[in-house]
C-alpha positions, 0 to 999 in steps of 0.5 A, spaced: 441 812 247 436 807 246 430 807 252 424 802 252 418 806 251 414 803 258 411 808 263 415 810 269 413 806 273 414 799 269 420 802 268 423 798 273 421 791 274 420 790 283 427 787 283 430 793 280 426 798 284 428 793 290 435 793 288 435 801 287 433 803 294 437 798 297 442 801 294 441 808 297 439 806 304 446 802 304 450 808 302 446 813 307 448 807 312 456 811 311 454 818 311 450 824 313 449 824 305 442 823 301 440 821 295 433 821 291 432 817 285 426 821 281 424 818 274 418 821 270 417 820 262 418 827 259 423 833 261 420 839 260 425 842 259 431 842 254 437 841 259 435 836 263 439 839 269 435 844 270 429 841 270 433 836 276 434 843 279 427 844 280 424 837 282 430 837 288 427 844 290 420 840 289 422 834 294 425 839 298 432 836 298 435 843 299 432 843 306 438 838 309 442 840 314 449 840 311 446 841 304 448 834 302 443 831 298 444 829 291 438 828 286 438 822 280 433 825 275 431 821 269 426 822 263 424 815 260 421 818 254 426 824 254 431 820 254 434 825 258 438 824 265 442 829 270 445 828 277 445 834 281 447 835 288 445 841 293 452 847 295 455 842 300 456 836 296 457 840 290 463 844 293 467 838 295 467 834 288 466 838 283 462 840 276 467 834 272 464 829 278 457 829 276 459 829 269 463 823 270 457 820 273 452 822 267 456 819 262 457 813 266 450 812 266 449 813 258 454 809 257 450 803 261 443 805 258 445 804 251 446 797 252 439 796 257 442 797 264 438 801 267 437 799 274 444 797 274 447 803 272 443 807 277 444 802 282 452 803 281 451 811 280 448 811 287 454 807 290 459 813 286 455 818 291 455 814 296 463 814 297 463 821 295 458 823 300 462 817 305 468 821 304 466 828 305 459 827 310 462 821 314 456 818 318 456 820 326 451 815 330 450 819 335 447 826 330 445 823 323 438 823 322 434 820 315 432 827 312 428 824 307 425 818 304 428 812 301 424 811 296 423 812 288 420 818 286 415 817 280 413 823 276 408 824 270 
């Protein structure tokens, strides 16, 4: 996987960036579900999963009320990526979903698709989230924010 060597926050052109969280906030429009995006430059740790683990307790992910929010994690530099899901979530679709949606994402960042790639992972959850966390008017809330998180 070949990632360009710019700074996070370059790491997106604005477009992207406003592609991205128009993306999460089309997809939380259907579901009692969150999603958060989190780039940084480098891992600090060797499986990017358990550092996804530790920047989801971080933005307090865990705290939802259905226990529902899933992280896109991305080390530029690194060239590493995760996607972790809080317990609810994660009981319903399963290890070989997130799985699926790594290698999606691998598969579109060989070939410079970045915010592409994001973009259509963060649809894939939205269905998923839709399908199992459907939205009700009347009681869901946004819980977290919307926007890119970008680390060191």
């Amino acid at each position: 996987m070949k990632i360009p060597l710019f700074s996070k926050k370059e790491f997106f052109s604005t477009l992207e960036k406003n592609q991205i969280v128009a993306a999460i906030k089309q997809a939380e429009q259907q579901t009692s579900g969150e999603i958060r995006v989190y780039i940084e430059s480098r891992c600090r740790f060797v499986d990017p999963l358990d550092r996804a683990a530790e920047v989801f307790a971080h933005l307090d992910m865990g705290k939802t009320a259905n226990h529902n929010a899933v992280l896109i994690y991305v080390a530029t530099r690194d060239h590493q990526l995760a996607v972790f899901g809080d317990q609810g979530i994660h009981e319903k679709v399963g290890e070989v979903f997130w799985k699926e949606r790594v290698m999606h994402m691998l598969s579109h960042f060989k070939e410079d698709h970045y915010a592409d790639a994001i973009v259509k992972t963060i649809q894939d959850i939205g269905a998923a989230l839709k399908y199992h966390f459907p939205y009700d008017g009347q009681t869901d809330i946004n819980e977290l924010p919307d926007d890119i998180v970008f680390g060191r």
